[in-house]
C-alpha positions in Angstrom: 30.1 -64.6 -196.4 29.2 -64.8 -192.6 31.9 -68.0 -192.3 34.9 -65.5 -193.5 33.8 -62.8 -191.0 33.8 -64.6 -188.1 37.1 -66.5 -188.6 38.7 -62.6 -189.6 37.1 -61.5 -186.4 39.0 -65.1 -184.3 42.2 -63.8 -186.1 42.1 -60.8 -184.8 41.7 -61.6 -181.1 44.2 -64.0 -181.0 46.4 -61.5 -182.5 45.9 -59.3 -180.4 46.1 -61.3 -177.1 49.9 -62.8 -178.9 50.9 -59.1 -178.7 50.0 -58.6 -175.3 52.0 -61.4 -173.9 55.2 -60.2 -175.5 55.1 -57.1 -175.8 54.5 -55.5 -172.2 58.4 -56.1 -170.3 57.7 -54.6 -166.9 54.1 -55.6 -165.5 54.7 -52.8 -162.9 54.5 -49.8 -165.2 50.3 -49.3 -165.2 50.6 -50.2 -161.6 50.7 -47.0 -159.6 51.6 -47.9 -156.1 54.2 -50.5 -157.2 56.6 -48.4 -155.4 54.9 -48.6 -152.1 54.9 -52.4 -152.0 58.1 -53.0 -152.4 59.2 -50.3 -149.3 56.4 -52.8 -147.2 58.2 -55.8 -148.5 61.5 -54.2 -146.9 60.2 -52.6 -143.9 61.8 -54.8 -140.5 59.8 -56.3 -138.1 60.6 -55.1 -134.3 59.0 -56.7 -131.6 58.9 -55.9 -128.1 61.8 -52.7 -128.6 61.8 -49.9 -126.8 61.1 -46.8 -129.0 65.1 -45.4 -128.5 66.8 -48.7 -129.7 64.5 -48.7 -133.5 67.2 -47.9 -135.8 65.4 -44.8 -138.0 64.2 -45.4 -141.3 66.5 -45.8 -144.2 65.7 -43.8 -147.3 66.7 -44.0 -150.8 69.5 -42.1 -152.3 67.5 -40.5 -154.8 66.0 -38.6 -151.1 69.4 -38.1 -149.6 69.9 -34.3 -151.1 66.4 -32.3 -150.7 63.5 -34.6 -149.4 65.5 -36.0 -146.5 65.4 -32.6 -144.8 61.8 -31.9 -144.9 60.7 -35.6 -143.5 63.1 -34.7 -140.6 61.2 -31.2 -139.8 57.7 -32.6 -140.6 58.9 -35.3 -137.6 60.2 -32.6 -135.2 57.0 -31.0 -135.6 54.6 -34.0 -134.7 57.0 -34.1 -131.7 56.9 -30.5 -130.3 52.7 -31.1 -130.9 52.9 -34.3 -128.5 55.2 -32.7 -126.1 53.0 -30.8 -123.3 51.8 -34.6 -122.6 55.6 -35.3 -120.9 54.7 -32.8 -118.7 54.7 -33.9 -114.9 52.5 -31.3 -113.7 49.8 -31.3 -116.2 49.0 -34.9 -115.3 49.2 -35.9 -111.1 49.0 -39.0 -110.1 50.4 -40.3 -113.7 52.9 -42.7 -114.0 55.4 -41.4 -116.6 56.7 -45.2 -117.4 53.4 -46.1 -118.5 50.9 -47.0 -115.3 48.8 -45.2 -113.0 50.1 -44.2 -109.4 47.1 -46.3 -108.1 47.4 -49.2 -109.7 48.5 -51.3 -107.2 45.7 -50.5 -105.2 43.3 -53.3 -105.5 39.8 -53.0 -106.8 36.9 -53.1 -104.7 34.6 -56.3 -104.7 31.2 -56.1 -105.0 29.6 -58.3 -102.4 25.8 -58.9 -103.0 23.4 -59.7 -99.7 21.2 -61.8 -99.8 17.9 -60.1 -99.6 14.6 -62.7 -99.1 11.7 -62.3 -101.3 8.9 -60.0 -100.2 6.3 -63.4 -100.5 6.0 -63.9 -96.2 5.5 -59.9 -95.1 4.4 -59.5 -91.5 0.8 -58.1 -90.9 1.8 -55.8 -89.0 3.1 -53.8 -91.8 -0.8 -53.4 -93.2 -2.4 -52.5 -89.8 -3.5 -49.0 -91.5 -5.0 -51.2 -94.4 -6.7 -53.6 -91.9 -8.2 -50.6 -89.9 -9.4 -49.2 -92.6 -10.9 -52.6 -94.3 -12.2 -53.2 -91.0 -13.9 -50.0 -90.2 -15.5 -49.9 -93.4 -16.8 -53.7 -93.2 -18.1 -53.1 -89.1 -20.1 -49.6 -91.1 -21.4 -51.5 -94.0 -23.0 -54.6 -91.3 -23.9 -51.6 -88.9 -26.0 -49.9 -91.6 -27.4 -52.6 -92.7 -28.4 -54.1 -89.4 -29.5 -50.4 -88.3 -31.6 -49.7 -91.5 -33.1 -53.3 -90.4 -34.1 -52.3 -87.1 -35.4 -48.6 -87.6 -38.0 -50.5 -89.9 -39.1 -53.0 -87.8 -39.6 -50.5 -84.7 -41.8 -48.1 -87.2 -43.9 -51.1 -88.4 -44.6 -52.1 -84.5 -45.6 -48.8 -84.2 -47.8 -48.3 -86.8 -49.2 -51.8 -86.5 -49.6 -51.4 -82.6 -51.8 -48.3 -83.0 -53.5 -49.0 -86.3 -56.5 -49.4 -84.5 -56.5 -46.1 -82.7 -56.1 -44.1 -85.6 -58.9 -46.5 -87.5 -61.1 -45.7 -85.4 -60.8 -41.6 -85.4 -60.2 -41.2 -89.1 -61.5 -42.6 -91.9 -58.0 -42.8 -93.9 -54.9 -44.4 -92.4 -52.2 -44.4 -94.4 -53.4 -42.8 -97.8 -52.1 -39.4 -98.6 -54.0 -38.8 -101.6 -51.5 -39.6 -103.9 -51.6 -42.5 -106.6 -48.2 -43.9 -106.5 -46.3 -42.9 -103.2 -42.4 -43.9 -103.4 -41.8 -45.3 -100.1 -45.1 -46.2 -99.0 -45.4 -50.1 -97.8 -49.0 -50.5 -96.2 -49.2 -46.7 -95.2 -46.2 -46.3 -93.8 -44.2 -43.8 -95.9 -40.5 -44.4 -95.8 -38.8 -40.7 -95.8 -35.2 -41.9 -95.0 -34.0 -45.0 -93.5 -34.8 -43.5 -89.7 -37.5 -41.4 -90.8 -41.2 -42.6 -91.5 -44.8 -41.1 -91.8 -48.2 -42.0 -91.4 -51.0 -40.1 -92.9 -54.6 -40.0 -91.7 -57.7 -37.4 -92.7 -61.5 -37.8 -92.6 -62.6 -36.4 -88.9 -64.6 -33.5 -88.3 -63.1 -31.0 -86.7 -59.1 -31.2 -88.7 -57.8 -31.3 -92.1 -55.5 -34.0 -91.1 -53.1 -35.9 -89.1 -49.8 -36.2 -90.0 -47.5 -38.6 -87.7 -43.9 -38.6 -88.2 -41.9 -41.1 -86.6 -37.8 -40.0 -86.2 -36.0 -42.6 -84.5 -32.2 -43.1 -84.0 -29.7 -42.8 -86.6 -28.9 -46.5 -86.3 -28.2 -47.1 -89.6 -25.1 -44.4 -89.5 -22.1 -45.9 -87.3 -21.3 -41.8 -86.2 -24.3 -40.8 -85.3 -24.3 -44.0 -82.9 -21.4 -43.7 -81.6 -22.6 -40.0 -80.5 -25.7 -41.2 -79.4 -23.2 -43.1 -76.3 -22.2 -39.5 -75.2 -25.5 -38.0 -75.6 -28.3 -39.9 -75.8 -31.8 -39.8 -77.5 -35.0 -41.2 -77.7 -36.9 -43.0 -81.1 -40.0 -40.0 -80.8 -43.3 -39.8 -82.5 -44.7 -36.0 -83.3 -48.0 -35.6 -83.9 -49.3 -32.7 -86.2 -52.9 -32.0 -86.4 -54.1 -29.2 -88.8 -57.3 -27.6 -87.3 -60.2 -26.3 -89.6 -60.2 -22.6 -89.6 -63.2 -21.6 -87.3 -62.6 -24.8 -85.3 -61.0 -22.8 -81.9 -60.3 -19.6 -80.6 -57.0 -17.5 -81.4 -54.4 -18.3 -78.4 -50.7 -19.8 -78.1 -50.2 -22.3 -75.5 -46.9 -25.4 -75.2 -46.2 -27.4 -72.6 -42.9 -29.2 -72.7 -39.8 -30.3 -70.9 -36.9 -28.0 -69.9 -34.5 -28.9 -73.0 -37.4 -28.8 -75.6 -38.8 -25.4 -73.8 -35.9 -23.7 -74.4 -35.9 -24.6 -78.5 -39.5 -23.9 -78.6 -39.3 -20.4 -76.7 -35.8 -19.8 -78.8 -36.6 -20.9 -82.0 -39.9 -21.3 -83.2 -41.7 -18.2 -84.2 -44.9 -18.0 -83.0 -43.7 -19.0 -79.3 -40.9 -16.3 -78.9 -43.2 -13.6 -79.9 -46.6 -14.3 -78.0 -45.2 -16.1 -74.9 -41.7 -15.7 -74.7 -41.8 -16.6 -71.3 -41.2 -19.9 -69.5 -42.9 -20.9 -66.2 -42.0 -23.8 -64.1 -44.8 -26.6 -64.6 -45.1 -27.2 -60.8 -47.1 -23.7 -60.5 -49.8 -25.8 -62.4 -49.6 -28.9 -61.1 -47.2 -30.8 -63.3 -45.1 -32.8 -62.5 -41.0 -31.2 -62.0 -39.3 -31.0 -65.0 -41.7 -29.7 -67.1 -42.0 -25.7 -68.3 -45.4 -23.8 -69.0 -45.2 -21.1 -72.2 -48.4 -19.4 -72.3 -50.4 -16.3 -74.0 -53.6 -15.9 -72.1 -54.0 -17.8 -68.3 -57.7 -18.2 -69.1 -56.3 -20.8 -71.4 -54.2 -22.1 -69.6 -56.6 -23.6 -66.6 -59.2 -24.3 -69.6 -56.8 -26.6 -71.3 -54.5 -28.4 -68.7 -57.4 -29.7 -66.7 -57.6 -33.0 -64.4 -57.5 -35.3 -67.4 -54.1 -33.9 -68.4 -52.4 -33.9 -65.0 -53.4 -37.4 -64.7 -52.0 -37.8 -68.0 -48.7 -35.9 -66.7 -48.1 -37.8 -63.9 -48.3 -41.1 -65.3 -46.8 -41.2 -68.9 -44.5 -37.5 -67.9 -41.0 -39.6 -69.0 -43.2 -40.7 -72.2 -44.7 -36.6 -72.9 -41.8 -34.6 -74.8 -44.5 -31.3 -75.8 -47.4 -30.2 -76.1 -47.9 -26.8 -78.4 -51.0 -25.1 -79.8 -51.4 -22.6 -81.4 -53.6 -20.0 -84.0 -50.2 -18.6 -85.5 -48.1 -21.6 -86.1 -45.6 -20.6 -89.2 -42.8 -23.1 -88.1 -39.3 -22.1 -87.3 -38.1 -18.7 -86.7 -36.7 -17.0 -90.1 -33.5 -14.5 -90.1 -34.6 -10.8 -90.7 -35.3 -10.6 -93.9 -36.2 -6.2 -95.1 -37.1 -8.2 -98.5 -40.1 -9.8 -97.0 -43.9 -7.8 -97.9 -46.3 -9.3 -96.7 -46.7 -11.4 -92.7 -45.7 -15.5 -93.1 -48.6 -18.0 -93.6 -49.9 -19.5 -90.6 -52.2 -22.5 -89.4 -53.9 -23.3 -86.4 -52.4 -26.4 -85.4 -52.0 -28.9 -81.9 -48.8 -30.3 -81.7 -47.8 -33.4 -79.4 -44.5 -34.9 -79.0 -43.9 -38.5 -77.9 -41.1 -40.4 -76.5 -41.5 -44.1 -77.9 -38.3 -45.4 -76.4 -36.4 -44.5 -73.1 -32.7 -43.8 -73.0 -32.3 -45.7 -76.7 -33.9 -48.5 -75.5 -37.0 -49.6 -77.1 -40.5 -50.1 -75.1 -41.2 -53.3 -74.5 -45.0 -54.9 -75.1 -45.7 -53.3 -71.3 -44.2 -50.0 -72.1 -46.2 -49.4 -75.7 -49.1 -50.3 -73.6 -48.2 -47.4 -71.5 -48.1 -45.3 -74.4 -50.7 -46.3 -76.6 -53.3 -43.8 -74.2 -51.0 -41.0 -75.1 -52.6 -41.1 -78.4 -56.2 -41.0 -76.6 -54.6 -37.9 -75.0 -54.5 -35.8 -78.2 -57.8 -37.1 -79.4 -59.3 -35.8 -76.3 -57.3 -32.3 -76.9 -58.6 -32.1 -80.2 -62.3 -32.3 -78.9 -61.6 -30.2 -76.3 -60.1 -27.0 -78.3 -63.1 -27.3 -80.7 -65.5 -27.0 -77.4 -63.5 -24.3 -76.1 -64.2 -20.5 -76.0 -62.1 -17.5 -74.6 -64.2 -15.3 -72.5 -64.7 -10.9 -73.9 -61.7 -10.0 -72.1 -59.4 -12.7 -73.0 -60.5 -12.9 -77.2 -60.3 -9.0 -76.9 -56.6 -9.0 -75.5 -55.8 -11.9 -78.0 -56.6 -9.5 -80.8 -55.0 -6.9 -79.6 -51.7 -8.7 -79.0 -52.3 -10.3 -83.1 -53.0 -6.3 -84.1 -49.6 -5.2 -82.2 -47.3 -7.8 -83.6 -48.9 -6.9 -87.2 -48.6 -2.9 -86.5 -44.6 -3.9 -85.6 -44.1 -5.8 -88.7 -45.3 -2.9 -90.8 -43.1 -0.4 -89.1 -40.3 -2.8 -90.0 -41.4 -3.1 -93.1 -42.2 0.2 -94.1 -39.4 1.4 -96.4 -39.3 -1.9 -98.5 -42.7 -1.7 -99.1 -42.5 1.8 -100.3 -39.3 1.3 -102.4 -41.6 -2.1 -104.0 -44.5 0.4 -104.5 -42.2 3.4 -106.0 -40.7 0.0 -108.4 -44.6 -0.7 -109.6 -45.4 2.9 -110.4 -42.9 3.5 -112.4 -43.4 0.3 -114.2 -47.1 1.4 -114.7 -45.6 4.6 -116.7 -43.2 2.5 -118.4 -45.9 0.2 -119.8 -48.3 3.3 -120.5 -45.2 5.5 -122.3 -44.6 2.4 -124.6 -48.2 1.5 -125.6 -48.6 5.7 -126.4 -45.1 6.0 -128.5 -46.7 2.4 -130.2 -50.1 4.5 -131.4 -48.0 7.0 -133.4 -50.8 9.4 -132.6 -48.5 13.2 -132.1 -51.7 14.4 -130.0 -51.6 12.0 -127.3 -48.1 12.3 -126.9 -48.5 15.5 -126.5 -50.8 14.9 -124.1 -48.9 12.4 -122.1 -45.5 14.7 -122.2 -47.6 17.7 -120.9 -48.8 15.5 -118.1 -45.6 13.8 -117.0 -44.1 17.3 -116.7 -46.9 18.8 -114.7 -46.6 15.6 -112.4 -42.4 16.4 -111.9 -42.6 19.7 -111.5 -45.5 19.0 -108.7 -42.9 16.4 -107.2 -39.8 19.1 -107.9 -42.0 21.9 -105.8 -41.1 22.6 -102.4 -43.8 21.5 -99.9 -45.3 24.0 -97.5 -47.2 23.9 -94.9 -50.8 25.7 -94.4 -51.6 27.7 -91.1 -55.1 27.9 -90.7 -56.1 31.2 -88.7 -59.3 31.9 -87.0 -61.2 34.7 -87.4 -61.9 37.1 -84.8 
């Protein structure tokens, strides 16, 4: 059954493909743009002719009576649309025939130089770097070679009078204090031109305090100023006295520069001796200026020892101040301030280690190791001392006038900060009475407070007492 199906199903196909070949005369019928190829087959080939010399395009007769006209209006048209490009004066410049007016005008080369390679510059086009590089390289071995030096003159120093201070305190060196940054054998690194030494244990003082503030060496600036104006590596001395140790009086001795920032600027000098006497008037040497509260002092204090003293180390002695009412520098005005500053009874001595930036040589520390001696023997001296009657009686009264001036200046701050507590007194006492919830001390405390503003409300008037006949 399956054999006769498929040899029905060959017959058929070859039937049908028989029929196909024979049957179907013109090939071009299914073939919709058989007419087109043929008008390609027969279109000429012109080559190279001028657009006026083609010979138009022939059309078929079957075109000739109605389709001929509208292909030659459809062409007019594409030729009035392309017509406003013939114009002369819409294009300048244009060459009608086909090329440009400046055609003939040869192009421009391009001609590269020949530029060498930025590998060999010149120095000279860095000299801002190099300055620059080089400043900062000179400041780097300057502060290193500065911060070198300052060290090694404060460990001579120390090292050179060691002994000295050995033998007049008990404690060289220790402050107290566990762990001190800075601190290599007692000598306290504050900065890298600043040191101190601290001393206590003698009768008579809390303490010694000996700063030593030497040249900025380590900052290139501050040397280069130092060339216009220069300093000296100094040593200040600060000696706090016990409290009963020495009578109340201001005295400073000190050369003409430092005289005039002592007398200007620190506070205890500018009110109780303003005023600057030449040295020579008490036997000093010239160049030094005398600032002193109380004469009697004066001749108590500076006596032979000292004008030895003067006269030989004077270029090594920078000051001399002491003083009962020592509060340091002058402050700015201030209406805020209650109460007078805290002040110390302190002797003051400041020492010139080096002369005109140089520093002292063996000879010359020699020279001023006895200054030290000097303030010893001050120290002894101003606990032995006593102002006569007169003089502790017109010390007082110059201590009583200063505090009766401060007072005065004083005054309305401190009664604006005492107005400021009372109310804050009522405040506290209103809140702990509305906190008791108790209506009959409220009350009370209402009642009161009226009675007091009324009383501060009422006009006050003054009684005239009359006596009787």
């Amino acid at each position: 059954m399956k054999l006769w199906i498929v040899v029905l199903h060959i017959v058929l196909v070859g039937t049908n493909l028989w029929a196909t070949a024979h049957f179907q005369d013109d090939p071009t019928e299914d073939n919709e743009f058989a007419e087109f190829e043929d008008f390609e087959e027969e279109k000429p080939i012109v080559e190279n002719v001028p657009k006026s010399e083609q010979p138009m395009p022939q059309f078929e007769d079957e075109d000739k009576d109605g389709n001929f006209e509208e292909d030659k209006e459809s062409i007019e048209d594409v030729d009035n649309e392309f017509e406003h490009f013939k114009d002369r004066e819409e294009f300048e410049g244009l060459d009608m025939n086909g090329g440009s007016a400046d055609a003939k005008v040869q192009e421009p080369t391009l001609v590269i130089t020949k530029v060498p390679l930025h590998l060999h510059a010149r120095w000279n086009a860095f000299y801002l770097e190099i300055l620059m590089i080089a400043g900062l390289l000179v400041y780097f071995i300057n502060y290193i070679a500065g911060k070198s030096k300052n060290y090694r003159i404060a460990d001579n120093w120390y090292n050179d009078h060691r002994q000295i201070l050995s033998e007049n305190f008990s404690l060289v060196g220790d402050t107290g204090k566990s762990n001190d940054e800075g601190s290599i054998n007692g000598l306290i690194k504050e900065s890298e031109s600043q040191y101190s030494i601290y001393c206590s244990g003698r009768v008579g003082c809390d303490c010694l305090l000996i700063e030593l503030k030497l040249i900025k060496r380590q900052d290139l600036v501050a040397l280069l100023s130092h060339l216009v104006r220069p300093q000296n590596d100094q040593a200040h001395l600060r000696i706090e006295l016990a409290k009963d140790e020495s009578d109340n009086f201001v005295l400073a001795v000190a050369g003409k520069r430092t005289a005039m920032h002592l007398s200007k600027d620190m506070a205890d000098i500018s009110v109780y001796c303003p005023e600057r006497r030449s040295g020579q008037k008490f036997n000093l040497p010239a160049g030094f200026y005398v600032m002193s509260e109380i004469s009697e002092a004066t001749s108590a204090i500076l006596d032979s020892r000292v004008f030895q003293a003067f006269n030989k180390y004077g270029q090594y002695i920078d000051y001399i101040h002491i003083s009962d009412q020592y509060s340091g520098p002058k402050q700015q005005e201030d209406t805020n301030q209650l109460t007078m500053p805290e002040v110390k009874r302190v002797l003051l001595v400041g020492i010139n280690i080096s002369i005109k930036g140089r520093l002292n040589t063996n000879d010359n520390q020699d020279k001023v190791r006895p200054l030290l001696q000097l303030t010893f023997y001050l120290l002894d001296k101003l606990r032995r001392f006593r102002l006569s009657k007169e003089g502790k009686s017109k010390t007082d009264k110059n201590r009583q006038k200063v505090e009766e001036a401060f007072l005065k200046t004083t005054h309305a701050a401190r009664a604006e900060a005492a107005s400021a507590r009372r109310e804050e007194r009522r405040r506290v006492e209103k809140e702990r009475i509305l906190q008791e919830e108790d209506p009959d001390k409220q009350r009370k405390w209402e009642e009161k407070e009226q009675r007091r503003l009324a009383k501060k409300r009422a006009p006050r008037m003054k009684q005239l007492k009359v006596k009787a006949l």
